[in-house]
Backbone bond lengths (Angstrom), bond angles and torsions (degrees), N, CA, C in turn:
res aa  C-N    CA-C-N  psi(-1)  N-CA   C-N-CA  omega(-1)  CA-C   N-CA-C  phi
1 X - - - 1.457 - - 1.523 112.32 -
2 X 1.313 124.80 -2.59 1.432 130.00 -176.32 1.416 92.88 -88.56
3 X 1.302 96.41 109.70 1.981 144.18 -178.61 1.360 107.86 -127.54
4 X 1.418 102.89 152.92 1.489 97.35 162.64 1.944 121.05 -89.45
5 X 1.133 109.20 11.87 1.294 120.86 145.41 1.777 130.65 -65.40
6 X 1.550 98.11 -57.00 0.926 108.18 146.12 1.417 142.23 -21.13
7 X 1.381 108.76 -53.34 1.598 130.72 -176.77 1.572 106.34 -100.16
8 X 1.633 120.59 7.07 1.200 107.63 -169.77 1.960 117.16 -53.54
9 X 0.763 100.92 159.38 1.686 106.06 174.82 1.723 114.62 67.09
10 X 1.703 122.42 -3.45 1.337 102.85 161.49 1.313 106.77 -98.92
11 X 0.976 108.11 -177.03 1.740 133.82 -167.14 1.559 103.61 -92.25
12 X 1.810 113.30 -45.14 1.250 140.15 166.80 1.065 127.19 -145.58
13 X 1.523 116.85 152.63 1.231 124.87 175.51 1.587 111.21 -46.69
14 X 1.269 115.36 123.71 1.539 112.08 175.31 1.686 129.95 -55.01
15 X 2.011 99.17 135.81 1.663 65.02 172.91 1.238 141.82 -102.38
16 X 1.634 104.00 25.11 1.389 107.65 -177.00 1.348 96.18 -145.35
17 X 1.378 123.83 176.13 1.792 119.16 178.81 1.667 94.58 106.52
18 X 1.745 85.34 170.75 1.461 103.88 154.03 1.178 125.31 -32.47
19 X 1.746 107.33 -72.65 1.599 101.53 -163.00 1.662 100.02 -75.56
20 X 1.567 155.63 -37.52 0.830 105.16 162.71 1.293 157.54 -63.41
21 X 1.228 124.20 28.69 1.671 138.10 176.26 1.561 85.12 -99.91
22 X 1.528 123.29 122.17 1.301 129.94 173.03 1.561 108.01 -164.92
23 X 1.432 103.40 40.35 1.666 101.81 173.58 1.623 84.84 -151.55
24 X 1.227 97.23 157.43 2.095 117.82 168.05 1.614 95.58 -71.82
25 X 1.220 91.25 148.38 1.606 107.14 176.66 1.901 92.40 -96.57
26 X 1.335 106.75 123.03 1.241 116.74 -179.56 1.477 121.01 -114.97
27 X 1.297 115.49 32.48 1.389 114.67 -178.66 1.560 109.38 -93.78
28 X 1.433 106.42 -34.70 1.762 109.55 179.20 1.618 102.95 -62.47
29 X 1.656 120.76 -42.42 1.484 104.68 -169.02 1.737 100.90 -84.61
30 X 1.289 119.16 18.64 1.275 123.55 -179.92 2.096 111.64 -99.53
31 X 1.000 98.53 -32.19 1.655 112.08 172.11 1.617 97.77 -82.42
32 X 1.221 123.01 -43.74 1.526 109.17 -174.43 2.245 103.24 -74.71
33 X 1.119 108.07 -20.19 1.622 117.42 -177.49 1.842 88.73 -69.80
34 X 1.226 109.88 -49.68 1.585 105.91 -166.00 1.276 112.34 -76.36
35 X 1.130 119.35 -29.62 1.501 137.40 166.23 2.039 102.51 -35.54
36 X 1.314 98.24 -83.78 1.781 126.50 165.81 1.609 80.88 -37.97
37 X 0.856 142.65 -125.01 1.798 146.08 -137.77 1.643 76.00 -30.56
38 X 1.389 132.15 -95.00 1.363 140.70 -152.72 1.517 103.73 -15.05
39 X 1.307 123.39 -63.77 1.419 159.54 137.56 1.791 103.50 15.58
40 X 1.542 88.70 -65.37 1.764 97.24 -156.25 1.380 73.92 -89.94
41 X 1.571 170.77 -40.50 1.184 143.01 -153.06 1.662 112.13 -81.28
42 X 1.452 108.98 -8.55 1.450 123.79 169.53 1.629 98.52 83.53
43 X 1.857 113.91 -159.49 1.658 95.62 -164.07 1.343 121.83 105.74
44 X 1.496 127.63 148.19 1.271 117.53 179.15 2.052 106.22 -65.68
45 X 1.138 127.47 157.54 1.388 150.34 164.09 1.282 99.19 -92.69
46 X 1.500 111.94 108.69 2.054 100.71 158.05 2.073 99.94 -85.21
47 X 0.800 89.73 135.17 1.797 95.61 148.82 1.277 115.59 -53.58
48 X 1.677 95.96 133.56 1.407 109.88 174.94 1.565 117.53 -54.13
49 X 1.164 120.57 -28.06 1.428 112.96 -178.03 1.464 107.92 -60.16
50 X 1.541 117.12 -53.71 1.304 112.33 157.60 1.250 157.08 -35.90
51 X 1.441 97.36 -39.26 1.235 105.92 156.46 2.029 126.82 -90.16
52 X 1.073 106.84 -15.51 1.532 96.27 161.26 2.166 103.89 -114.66
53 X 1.282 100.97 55.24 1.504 103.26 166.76 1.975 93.99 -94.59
54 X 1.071 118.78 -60.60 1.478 109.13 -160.50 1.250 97.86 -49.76
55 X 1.890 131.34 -60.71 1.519 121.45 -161.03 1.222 118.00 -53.63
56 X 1.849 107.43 -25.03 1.474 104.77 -163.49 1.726 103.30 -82.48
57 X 1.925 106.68 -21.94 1.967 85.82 176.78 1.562 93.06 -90.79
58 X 1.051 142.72 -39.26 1.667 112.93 166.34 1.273 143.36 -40.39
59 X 1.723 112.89 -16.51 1.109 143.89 136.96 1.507 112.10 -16.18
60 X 1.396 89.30 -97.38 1.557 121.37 -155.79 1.903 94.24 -84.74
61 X 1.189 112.41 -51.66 1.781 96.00 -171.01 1.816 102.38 -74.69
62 X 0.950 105.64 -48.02 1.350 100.93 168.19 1.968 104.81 113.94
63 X 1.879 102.00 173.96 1.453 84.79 -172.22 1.238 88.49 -159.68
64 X 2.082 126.78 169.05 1.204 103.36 -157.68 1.612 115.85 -95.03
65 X 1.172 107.55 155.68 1.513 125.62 179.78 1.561 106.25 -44.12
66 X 1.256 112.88 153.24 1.834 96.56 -169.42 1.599 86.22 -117.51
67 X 1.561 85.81 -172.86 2.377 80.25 174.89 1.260 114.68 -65.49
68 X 1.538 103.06 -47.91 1.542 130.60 -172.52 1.613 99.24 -41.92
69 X 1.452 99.20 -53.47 1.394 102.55 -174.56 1.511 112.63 -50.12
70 X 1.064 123.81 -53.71 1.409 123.59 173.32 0.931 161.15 -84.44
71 X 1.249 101.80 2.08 1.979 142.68 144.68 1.277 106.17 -74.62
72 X 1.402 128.98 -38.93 1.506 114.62 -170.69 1.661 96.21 -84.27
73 X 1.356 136.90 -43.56 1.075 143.60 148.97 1.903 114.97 -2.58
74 X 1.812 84.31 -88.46 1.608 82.24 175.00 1.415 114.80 -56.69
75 X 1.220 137.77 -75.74 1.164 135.21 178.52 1.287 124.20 -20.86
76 X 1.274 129.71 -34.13 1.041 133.84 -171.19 2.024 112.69 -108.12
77 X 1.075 79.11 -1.33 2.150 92.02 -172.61 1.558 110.32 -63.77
78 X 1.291 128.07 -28.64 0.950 128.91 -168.77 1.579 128.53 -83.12
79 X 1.936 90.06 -29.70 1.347 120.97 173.01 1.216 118.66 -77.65
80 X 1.446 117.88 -21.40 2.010 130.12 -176.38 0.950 114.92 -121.43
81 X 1.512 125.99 -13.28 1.445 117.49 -170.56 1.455 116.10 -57.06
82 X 1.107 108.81 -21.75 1.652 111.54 -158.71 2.058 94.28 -100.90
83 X 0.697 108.12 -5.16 1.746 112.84 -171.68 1.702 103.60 -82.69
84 X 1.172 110.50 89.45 1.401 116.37 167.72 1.485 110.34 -6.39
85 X 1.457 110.85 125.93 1.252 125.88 174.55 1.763 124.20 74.77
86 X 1.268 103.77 -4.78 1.337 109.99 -170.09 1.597 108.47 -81.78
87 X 1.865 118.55 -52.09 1.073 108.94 153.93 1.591 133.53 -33.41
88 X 1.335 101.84 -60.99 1.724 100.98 -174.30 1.727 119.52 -59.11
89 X 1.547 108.43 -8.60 1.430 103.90 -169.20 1.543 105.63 -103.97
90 X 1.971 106.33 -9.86 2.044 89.18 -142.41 1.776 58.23 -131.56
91 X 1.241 133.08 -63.43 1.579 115.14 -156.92 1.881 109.61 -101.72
92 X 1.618 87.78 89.69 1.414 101.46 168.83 1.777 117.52 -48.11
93 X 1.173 122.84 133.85 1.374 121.63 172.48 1.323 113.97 60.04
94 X 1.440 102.37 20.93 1.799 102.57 -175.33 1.155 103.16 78.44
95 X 1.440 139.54 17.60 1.666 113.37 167.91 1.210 110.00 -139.61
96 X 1.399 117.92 177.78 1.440 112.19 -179.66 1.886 104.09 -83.12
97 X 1.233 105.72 133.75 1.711 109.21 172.34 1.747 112.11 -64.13
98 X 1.605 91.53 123.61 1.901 98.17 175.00 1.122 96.33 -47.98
99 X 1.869 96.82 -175.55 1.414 97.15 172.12 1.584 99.14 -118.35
100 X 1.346 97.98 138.96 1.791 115.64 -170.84 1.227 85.00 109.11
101 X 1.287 169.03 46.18 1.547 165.96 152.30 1.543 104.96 -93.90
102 X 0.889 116.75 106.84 1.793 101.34 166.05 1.179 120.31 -26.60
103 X 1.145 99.89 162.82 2.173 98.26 174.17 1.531 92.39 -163.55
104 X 1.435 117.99 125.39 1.598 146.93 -156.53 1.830 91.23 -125.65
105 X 0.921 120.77 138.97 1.267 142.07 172.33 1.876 125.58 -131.48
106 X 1.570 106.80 41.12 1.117 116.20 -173.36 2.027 127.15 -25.65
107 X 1.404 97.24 -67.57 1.318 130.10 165.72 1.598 109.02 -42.05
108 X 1.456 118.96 -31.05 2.062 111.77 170.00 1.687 96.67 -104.04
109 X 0.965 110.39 -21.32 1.835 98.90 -178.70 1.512 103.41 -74.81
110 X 1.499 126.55 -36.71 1.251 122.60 160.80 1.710 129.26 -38.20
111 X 1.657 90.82 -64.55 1.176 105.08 169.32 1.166 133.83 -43.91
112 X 1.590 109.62 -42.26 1.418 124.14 178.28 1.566 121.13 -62.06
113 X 1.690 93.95 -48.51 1.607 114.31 162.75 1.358 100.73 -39.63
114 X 0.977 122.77 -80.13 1.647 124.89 -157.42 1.129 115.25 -60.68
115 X 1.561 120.34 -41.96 1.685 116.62 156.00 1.577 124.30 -40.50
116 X 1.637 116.25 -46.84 1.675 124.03 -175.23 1.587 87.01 -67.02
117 X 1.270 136.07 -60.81 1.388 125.42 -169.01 1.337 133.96 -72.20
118 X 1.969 120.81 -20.96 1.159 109.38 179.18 2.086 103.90 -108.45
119 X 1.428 97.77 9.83 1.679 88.93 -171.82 1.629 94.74 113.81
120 X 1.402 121.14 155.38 1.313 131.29 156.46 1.929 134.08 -70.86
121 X 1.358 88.78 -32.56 1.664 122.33 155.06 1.317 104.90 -35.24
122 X 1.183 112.68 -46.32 2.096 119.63 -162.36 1.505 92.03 -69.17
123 X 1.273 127.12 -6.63 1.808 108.23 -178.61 1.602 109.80 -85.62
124 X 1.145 113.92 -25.90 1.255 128.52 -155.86 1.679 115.62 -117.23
125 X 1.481 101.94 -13.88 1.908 108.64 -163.61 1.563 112.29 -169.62
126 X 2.125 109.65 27.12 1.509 96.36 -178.89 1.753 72.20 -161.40
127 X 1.642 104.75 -150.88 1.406 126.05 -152.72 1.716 100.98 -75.67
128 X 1.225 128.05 -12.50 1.760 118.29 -177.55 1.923 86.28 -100.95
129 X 1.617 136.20 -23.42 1.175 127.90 -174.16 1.729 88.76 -68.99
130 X 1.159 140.78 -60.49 1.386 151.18 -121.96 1.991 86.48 -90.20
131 X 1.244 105.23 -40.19 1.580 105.32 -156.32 1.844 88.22 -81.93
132 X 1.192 134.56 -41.70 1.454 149.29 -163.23 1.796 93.23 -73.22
133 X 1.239 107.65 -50.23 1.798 103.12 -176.22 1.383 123.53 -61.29
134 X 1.766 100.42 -47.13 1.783 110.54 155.90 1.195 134.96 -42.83
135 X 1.550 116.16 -28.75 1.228 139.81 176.53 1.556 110.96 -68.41
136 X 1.557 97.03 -69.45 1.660 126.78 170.51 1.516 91.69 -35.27
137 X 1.462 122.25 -62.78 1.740 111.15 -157.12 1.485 82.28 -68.46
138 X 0.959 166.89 -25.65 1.884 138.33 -112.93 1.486 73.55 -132.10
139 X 0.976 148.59 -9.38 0.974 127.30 -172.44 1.716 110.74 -124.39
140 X 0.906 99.58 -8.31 1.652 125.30 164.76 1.798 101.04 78.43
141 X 1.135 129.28 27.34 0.970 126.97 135.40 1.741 139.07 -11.07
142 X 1.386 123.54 129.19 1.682 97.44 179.75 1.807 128.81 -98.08
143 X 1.147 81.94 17.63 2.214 115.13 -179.68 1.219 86.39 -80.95
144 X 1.383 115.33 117.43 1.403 126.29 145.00 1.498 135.00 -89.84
145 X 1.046 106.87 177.18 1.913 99.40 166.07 1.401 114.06 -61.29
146 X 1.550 120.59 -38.96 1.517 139.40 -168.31 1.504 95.46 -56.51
147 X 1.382 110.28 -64.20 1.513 121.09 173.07 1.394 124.58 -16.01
148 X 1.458 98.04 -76.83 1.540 117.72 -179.32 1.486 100.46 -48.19
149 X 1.287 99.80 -79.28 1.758 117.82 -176.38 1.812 100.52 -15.32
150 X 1.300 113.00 -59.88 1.813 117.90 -153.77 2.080 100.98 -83.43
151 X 1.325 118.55 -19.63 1.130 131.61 166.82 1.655 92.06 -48.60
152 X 1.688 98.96 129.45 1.412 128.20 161.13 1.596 118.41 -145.03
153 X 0.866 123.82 111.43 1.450 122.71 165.60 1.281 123.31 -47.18
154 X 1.440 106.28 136.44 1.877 122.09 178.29 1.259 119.60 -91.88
155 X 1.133 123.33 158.93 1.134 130.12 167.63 1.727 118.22 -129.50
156 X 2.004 100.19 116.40 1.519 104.01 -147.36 1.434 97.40 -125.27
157 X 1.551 106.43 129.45 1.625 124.36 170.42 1.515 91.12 -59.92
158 X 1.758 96.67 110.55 1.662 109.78 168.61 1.401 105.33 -61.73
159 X 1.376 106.17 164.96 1.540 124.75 166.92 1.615 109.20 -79.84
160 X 1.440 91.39 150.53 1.861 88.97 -170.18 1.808 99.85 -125.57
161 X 0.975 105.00 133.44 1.728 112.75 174.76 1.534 108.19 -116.41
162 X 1.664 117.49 139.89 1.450 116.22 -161.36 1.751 78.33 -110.60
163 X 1.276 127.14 122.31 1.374 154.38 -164.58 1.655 106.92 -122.51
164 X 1.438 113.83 118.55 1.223 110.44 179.07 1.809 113.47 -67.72
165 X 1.664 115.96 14.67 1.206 116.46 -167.48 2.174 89.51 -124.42
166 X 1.290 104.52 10.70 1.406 106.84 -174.25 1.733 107.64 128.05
167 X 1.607 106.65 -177.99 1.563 91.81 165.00 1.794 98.47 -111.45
168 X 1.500 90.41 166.55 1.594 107.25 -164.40 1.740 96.98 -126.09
169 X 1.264 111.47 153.82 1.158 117.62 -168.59 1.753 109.67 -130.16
170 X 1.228 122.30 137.22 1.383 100.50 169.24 1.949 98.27 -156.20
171 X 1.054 118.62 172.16 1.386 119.45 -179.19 1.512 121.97 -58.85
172 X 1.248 108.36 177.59 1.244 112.05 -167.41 1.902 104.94 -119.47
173 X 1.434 109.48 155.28 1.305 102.93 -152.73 2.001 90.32 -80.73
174 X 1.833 93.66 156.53 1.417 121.81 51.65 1.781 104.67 -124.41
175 X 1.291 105.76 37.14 1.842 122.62 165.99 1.725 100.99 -78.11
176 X 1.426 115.41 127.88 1.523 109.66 147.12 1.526 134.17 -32.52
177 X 1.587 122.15 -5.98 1.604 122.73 177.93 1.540 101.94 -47.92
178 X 1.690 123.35 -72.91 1.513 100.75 -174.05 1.470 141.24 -35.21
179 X 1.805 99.89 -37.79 1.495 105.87 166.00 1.513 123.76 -57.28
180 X 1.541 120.14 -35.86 1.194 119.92 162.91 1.229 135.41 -55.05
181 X 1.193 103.65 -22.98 2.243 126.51 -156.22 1.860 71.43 -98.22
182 X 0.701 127.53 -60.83 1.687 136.67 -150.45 1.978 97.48 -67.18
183 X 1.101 104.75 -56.49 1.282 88.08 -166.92 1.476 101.62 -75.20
184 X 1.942 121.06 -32.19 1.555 99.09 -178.69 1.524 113.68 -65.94
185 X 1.082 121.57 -35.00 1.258 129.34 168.10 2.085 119.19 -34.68
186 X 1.650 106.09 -60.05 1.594 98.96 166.36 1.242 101.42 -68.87
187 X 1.184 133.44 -76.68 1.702 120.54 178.41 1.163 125.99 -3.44
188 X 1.328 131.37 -45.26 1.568 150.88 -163.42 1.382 98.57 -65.08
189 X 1.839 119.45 -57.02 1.120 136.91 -138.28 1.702 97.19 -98.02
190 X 1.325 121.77 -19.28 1.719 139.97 152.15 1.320 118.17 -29.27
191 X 1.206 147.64 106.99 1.552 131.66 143.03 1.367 115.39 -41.42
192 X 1.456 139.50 50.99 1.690 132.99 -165.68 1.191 103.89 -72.16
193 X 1.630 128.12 -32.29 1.502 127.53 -179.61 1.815 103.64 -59.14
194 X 1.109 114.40 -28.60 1.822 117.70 175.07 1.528 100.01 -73.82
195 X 1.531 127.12 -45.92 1.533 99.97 -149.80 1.752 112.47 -91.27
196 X 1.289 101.20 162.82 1.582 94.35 173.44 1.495 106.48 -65.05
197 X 2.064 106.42 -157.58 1.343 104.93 -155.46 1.535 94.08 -80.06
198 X 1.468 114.41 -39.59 1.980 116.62 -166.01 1.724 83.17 -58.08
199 X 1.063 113.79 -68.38 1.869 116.80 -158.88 1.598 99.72 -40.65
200 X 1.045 133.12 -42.55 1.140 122.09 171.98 1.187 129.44 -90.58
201 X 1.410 140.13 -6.37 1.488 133.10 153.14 1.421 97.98 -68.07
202 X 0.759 122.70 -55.51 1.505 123.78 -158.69 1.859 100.32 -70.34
203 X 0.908 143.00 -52.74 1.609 137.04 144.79 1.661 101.87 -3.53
204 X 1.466 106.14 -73.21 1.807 119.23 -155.36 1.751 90.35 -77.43
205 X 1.299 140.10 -40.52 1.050 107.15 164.78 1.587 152.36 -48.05
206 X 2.149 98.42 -49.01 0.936 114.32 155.84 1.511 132.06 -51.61
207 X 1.122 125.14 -20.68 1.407 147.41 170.94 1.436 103.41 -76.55
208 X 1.119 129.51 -25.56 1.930 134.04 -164.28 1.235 95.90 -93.90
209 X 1.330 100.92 -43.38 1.920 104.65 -173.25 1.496 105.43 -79.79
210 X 1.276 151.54 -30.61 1.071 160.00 159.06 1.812 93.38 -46.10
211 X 1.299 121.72 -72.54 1.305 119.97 -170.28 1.534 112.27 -74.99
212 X 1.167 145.81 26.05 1.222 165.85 162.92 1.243 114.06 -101.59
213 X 1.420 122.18 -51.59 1.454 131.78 146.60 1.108 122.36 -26.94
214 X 1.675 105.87 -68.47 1.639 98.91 -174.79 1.448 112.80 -74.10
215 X 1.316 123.35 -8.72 1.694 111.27 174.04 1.035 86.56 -72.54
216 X 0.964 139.70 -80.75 1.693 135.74 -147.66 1.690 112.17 -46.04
């Protein structure tokens, strides 16, 4: 549904909210794509339950809050608090979780559950697609059921960088991999083993902004 009707009356697409969520989340049909390659290289198959048993009790029992976790937390609380669902998942009891606090994620260990038991398919084309689209409408979102449903995962000749430490491989955009290939790539071509510590941050920055460039 992301139209420019849709968007009538902003200036820009938002960057947080409803309307900015306007792409399928493609990481679930991305584990079932790797699954299929896993597949064609032959080998024992574990079952999916098996393989999402650990996330789902890290899920649900929970594990501890890191610093990061709770600096990005605060820092960021002011900007999400108000975004449906964000409170109830990230600020337990109304606050931000210390760090060393447990942290339980009921609501993805579910999810996860129900993924190991109905197929990975169910996010995109069964009972977790149907419950996620209801959501999507209620919240006026422009992801439909249609959306999900027509989502298929690719399979993409990575980008290759010739690295005086080997070649390195990473995805192809619209993933950050080129920015990665790009800056190890100027880096490479650096004397950094010569410069002091400023000469060399300042190298890898200038090199970031160069490769920021070329994504854009």
């Amino acid at each position: 549904l992301a139209s420019l009707d849709f968007y009538a009356g902003e200036s820009h697409i938002p960057h947080r909210g409803p309307k900015a969520a306007l792409t399928v989340a493609g990481t679930v049909g991305g584990w079932q794509e790797a699954l299929n390659v896993s597949a064609e290289f032959g080998g024992e198959q574990k079952p999916l339950s098996r393989l999402l048993r650990d996330a789902v009790r890290y899920a649900a029992d929970g594990f501890p809050v890191t610093a990061s976790q709770e600096a990005a937390t605060h820092s960021k609380r002011s900007e999400l608090e108000s975004i449906a669902g964000f409170a109830d998942a990230f600020l337990p009891q109304g606050e931000v979780p210390p760090c060393g606090h447990r942290f339980t994620q009921p609501k993805i260990a579910s999810t996860l559950l129900q993924l190991s038991e109905e197929g990975l398919d169910s996010f995109y084309r069964g009972n977790l697609a149907a419950s996620l689209a209801a959501d999507m409408q209620k919240l006026g979102m422009p992801v439909t059921a249609e959306d999900l449903a027509a989502y298929r995962p690719q399979r993409r000749t990575p980008l290759k960088l010739k690295h005086s430490k080997g070649e390195i491989y990473n995805l192809t955009p619209p993933t950050q991999g080129l920015v990665s290939l790009a800056i190890l790539g100027l880096t490479d071509r650096l004397n950094l083993a010569a410069m002091d510590e400023g000469a060399t941050i300042h190298s890898i920055v200038e090199a970031t902004k160069l490769a920021f460039g070329l994504r854009d």
